[in-house]
C-alpha positions as CSV (number, residue, x, y, z in Angstrom):
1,X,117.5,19.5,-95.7
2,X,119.7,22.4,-96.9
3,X,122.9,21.9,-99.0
4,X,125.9,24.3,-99.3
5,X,128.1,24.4,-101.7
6,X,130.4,27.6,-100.9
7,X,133.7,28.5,-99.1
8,X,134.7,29.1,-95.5
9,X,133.9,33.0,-95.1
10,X,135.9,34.9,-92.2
11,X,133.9,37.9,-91.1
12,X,130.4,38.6,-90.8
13,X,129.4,42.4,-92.5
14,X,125.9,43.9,-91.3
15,X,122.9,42.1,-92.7
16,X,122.0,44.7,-95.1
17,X,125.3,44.6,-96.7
18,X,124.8,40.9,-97.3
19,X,121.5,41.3,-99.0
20,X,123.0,43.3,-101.5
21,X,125.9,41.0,-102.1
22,X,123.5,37.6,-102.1
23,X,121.8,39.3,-104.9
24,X,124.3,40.2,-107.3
25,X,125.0,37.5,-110.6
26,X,122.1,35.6,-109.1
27,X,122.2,32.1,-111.6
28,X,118.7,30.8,-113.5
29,X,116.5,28.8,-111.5
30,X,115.8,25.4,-113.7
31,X,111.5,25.8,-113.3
32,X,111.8,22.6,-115.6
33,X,114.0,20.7,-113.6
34,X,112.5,21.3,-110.4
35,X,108.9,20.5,-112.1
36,X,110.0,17.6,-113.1
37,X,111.4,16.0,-110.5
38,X,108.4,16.8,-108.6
39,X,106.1,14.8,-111.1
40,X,108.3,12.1,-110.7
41,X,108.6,12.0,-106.9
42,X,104.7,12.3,-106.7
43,X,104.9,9.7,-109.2
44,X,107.3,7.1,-106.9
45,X,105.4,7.7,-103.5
46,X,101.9,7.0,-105.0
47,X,103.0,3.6,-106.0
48,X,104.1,3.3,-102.9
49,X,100.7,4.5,-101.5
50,X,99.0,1.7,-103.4
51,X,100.5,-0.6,-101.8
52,X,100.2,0.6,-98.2
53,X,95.9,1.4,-98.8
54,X,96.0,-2.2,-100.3
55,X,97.1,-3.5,-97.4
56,X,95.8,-1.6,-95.1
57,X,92.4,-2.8,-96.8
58,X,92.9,-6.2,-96.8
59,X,94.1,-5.8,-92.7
60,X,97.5,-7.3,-94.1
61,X,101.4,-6.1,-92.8
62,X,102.7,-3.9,-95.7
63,X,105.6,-5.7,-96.8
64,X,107.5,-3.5,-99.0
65,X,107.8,-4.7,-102.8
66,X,109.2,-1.4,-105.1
67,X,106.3,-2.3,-107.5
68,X,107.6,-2.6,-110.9
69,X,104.7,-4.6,-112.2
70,X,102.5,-1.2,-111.0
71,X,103.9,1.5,-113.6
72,X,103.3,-1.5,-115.9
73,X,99.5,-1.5,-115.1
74,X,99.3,2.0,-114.7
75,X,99.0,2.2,-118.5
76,X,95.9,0.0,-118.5
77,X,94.3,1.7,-115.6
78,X,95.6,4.9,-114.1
79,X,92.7,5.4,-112.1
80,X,94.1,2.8,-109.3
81,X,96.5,5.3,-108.6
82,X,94.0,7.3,-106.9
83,X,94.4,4.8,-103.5
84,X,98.0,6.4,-103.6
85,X,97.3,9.7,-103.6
86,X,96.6,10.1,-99.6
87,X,99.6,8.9,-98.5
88,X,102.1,10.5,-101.5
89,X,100.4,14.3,-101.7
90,X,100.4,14.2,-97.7
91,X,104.5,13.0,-97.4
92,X,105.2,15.4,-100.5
93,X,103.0,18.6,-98.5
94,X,105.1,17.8,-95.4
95,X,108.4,17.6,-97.1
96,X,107.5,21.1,-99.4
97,X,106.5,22.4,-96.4
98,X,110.0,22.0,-94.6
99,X,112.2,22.8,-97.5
100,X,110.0,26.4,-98.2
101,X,110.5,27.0,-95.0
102,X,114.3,26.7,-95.8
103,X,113.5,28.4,-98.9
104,X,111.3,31.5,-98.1
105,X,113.9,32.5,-94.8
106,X,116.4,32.4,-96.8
107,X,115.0,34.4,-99.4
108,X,113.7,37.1,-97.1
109,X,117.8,37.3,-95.8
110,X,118.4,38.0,-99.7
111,X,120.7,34.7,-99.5
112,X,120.6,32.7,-102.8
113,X,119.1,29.4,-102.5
114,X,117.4,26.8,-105.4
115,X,114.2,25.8,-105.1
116,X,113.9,22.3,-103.8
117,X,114.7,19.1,-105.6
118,X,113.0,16.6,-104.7
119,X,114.5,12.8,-105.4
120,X,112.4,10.2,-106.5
121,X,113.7,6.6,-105.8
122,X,112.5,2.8,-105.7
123,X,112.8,2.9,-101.6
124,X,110.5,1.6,-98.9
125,X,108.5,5.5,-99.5
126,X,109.4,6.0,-102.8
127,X,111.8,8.9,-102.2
128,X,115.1,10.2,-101.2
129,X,113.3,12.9,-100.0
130,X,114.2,16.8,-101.0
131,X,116.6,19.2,-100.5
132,X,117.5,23.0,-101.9
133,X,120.8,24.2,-102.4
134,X,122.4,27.3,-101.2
135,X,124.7,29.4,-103.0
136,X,126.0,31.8,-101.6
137,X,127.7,32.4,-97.7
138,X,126.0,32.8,-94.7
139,X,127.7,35.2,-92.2
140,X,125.6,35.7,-89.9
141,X,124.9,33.1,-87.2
142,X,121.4,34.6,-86.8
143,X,120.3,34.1,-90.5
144,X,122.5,30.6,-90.3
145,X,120.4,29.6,-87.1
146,X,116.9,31.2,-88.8
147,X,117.4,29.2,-92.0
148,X,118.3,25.8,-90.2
149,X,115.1,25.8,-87.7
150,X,112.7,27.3,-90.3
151,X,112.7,23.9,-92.4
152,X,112.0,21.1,-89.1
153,X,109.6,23.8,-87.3
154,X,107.4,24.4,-90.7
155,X,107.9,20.3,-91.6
156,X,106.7,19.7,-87.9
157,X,103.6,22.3,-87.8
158,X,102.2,20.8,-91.0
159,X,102.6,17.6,-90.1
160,X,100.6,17.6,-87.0
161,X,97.0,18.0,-88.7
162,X,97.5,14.8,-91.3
163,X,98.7,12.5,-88.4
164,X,95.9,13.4,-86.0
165,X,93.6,12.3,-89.1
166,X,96.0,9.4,-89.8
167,X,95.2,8.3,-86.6
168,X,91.8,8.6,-86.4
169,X,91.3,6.5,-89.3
170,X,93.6,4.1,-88.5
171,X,92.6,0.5,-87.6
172,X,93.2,-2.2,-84.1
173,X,94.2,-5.6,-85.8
174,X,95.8,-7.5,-82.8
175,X,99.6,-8.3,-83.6
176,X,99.5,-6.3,-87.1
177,X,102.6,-4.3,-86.1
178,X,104.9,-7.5,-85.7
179,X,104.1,-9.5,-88.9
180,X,105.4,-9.0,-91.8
181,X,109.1,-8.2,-92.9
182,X,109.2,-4.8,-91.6
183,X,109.0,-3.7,-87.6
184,X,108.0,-0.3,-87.8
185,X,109.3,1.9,-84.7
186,X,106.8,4.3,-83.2
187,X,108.4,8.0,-81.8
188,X,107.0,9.9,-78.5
189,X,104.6,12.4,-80.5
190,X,103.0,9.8,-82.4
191,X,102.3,7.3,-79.4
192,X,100.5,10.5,-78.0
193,X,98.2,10.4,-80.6
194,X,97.6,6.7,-80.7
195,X,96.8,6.7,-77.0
196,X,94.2,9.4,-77.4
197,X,93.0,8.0,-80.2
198,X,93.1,3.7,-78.9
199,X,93.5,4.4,-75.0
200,X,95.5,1.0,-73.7
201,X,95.8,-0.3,-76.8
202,X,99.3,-1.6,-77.5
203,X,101.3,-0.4,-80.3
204,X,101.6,-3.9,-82.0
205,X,97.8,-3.4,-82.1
206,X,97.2,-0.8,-84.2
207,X,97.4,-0.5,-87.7
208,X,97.9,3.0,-89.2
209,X,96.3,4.1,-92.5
210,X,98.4,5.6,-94.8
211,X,97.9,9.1,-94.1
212,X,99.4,8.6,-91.1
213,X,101.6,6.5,-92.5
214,X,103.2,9.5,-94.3
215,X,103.4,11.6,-91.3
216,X,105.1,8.9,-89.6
217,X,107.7,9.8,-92.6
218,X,107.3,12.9,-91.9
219,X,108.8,12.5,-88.3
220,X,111.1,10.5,-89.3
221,X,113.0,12.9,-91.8
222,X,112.5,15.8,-88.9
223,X,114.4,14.1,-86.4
224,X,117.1,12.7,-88.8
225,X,117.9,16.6,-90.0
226,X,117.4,17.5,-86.8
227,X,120.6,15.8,-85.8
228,X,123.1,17.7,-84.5
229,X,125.8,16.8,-86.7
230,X,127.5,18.9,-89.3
231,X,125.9,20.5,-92.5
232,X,122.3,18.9,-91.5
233,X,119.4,21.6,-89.9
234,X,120.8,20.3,-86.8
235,X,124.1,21.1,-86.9
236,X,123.4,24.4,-88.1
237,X,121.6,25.1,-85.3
238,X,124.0,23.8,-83.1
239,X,127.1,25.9,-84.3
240,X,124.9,29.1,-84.4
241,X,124.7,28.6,-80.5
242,X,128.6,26.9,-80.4
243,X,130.5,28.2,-83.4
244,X,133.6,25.8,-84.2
245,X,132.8,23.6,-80.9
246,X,130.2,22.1,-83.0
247,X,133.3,20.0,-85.5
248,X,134.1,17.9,-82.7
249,X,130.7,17.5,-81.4
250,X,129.3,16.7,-84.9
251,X,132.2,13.8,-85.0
252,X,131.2,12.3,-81.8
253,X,127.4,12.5,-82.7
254,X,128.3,10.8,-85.5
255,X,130.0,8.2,-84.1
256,X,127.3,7.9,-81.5
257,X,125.0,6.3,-84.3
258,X,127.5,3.1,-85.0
259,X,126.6,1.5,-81.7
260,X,123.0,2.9,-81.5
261,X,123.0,0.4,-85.1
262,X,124.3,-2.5,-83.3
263,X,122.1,-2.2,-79.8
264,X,118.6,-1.8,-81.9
265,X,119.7,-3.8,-84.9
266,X,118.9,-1.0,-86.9
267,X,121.9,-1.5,-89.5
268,X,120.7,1.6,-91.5
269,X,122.9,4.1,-88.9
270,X,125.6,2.3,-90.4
271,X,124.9,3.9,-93.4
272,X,124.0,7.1,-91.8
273,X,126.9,7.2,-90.0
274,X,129.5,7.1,-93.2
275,X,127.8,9.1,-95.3
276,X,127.7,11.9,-92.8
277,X,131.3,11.1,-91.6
278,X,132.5,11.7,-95.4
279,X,129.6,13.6,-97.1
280,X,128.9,15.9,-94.5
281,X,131.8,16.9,-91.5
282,X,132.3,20.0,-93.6
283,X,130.3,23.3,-92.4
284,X,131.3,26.9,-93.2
285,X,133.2,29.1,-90.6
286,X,130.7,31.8,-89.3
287,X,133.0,34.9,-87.3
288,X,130.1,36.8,-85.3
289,X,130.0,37.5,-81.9
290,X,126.3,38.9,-81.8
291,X,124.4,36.7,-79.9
292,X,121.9,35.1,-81.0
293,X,119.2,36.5,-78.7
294,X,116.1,35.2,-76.2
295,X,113.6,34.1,-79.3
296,X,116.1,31.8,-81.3
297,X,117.3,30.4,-77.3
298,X,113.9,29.5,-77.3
299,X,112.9,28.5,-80.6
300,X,116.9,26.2,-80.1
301,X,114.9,24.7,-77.6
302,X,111.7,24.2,-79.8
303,X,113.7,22.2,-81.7
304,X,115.2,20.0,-79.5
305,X,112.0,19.0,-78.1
306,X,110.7,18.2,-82.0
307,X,114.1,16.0,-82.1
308,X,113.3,14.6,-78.7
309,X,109.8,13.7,-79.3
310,X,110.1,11.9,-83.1
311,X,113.1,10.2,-82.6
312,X,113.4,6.5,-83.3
313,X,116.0,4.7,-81.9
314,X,114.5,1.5,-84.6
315,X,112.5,3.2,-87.2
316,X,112.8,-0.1,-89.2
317,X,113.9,-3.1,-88.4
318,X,113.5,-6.7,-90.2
319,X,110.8,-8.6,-88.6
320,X,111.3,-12.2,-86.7
C-alpha cells in the first residue's frame, strides 16, 4: 500500500522535467526507523507462526490467542521461535516484495518515496502490514498507474511459489476448517491449488501449514489494495484509466462493502468501510490527456483478474 501526503497538482509537465523536480530537497531516509520496525514486525508474526505450526502439529484449529505468555518464554528459550520463522519470513517476503515494487518504480520515475514501514501489531497475523510514503506529486497518470500496479503484481508473483509449497505440505483432517473460533474463507487461486494438490477433497477438509498460511495473507492484503477505491493501489489504477470519475466510484465501492458485511457476516467491512470513507476518499488531481497505452490496458486488466481471483467475500468469520 502507498500513502500520499501532498497537494492536488493541476498540470502534468513532461516526465523528465518531473525527475528533476522529485529530486530536489530530497528529506533523510530514517535507516533506523525503518530497521527497526522491521525487527519488530518479524518479531510479532513469528509469535504468531508458533502458534499456527503448533497447531498445525498437534492437527488442532488455530484459534487465535496474541500470545503474551510467548515473549515471556522467549527469554528462557529463543530457540522455539524457530517454528515461527516459516510462516513470518514468508508473509514479511511477500509484503517487501509488494511495497519494493512500489518503491523501486517510483524511484526509477525520480518520485520521492520512503522506504517501507512496516507495522507490527498484536492481531490475528501479527501485523498491520506495510506501507511507504510518497512525497512528492505524481502528474503523470502513466507513472501514477505504473506505481499502483507494480506493488499487487510483484506481491502476487512472489507469492505464488510459497503457496504451491504451502499446499503441498499441507494436511486432510476431516472438518478441521470449521472448528475452532475462526472460519477461514478460501479465494479462487488458492482453491486451484488445493484441488491439484487434494483432488475432491472439500475445503473444510484440508488443513494448511503455515507457509501457506502466509500466502493466504498474502492474498488477502492483494485483493484488499486492489480495491478500487480511493488512495488504495486500486484506486490509483482506476483513476489512471478514469480520472475524476473515479471520486464517485470510489464512494459507491465503498459503500458496496456495508452490505457485503451484513450478507457474509463478515463485520470487519464495517471497519473497512469507515476508515476508507474518512481516511482515504481523498486522491490527487492528475491533468493528462496522454493515454495510457496498450501494455498498462493490459497489465489494468492483469490486475483485475489478481483482484478477481483472491478475493474473499468472508476471509474470517467467527465459527458456530
Amino acid at each position: 500500500m502507498s500513502t500520499n501526503g501532498y497537494p492536488l497538482t493541476p498540470a502534468a509537465p513532461p516526465e523528465h522535467e518531473l525527475w528533476e523536480v522529485s529530486e530536489a530537497h530530497r528529506p533523510p531516509q530514517r535507516y533506523w526507523l525503518h530497521a527497526l520496525l522491521l525487527l519488530l514486525t518479524l518479531l510479532s508474526t513469528t509469535m504468531v507462526g508458533v502458534g499456527l505450526a503448533q497447531s498445525f502439529d498437534s492437527r488442532q484449529p488455530f484459534n487465535f490467542d496474541p500470545g503474551f505468555e510467548r515473549y515471556v518464554a522467549m527469554w528462557h528459550d529463543p530457540s522455539f521461535l524457530l517454528d515461527g520463522l516459516p510462516f513470518s519470513i514468508t508473509l514479511l517476503a511477500i509484503y517487501l516484495a509488494h511495497e519494493m515494487g512500489h518503491y523501486l518504480t517510483a524511484r526509477y520515475y525520480r518520485v520521492d518515496a520512503t522506504l517501507p514501514f512496516f507495522l507490527p501489531a498484536p492481531t490475528l497475523i501479527g501485523t498491520f502490514g506495510a506501507f511507504i510514503r510518497l512525497r512528492s506529486p505524481i502528474l503523470s497518470k502513466r507513472i501514477l498507474f505504473d506505481i499502483g500496479a507494480a506493488g499487487p503484481l510483484a506481491g502476487f508473483l512472489v507469492l505464488l511459489a510459497p503457496m504451491a509449497v504451502g499446499v503441498s505440505m499441507s494436511k486432510v483432517i476431516p472438518g478441521i476448517g470449521v472448528h475452532g473460533d475462526l472460519i477461514f474463507g478460501t479465494p479462487l487461486i488458492l482453491r486451484l491449488f488445493e484441488w491439484v494438490r487434494f483432488p475432491g477433497v472439500p475445503v473444510a477438509n484440508i488443513y494448511l501449514h503455515p507457509v501457506a498460511r502466509a500466502a493466504w495473507v498474502g492474498l488477502l492484503a492483494t485483493a484488499l489494495n486492489l480495491l478500487p477505491i480511493g488512495q488504495l493501489d486500486g484506486g490509483h489504477i482506476l483513476y489512471a484509466f478514469l480520472g475524476e470519475r473515479t471520486r464517485l466510484l470510489s464512494r459507491i465501492f465503498a459503500a458496496l462493502l456495508i452490505p457485503l458485511g451484513a450478507l457474509t457476516r463478515t463485520y470487519s467491512w464495517f471497519v473497512w468501510a469507515a476508515l476508507l470513507f474518512f481516511f482515504g476518499m481523498r486522491h490527487p488531481s492528475v491533468v493528462d490527456p496522454r493515454p495510457l497505452g496498450r501494455t498498462r490496458n493490459w497489465l489494468g486488466f492483469a490486475a483485475l483478474v489478481i483482484l478477481i481471483v483472491s478475493f474473499m467475500a468472508a476471509p474470517v468469520r467467527q465459527g458456530l
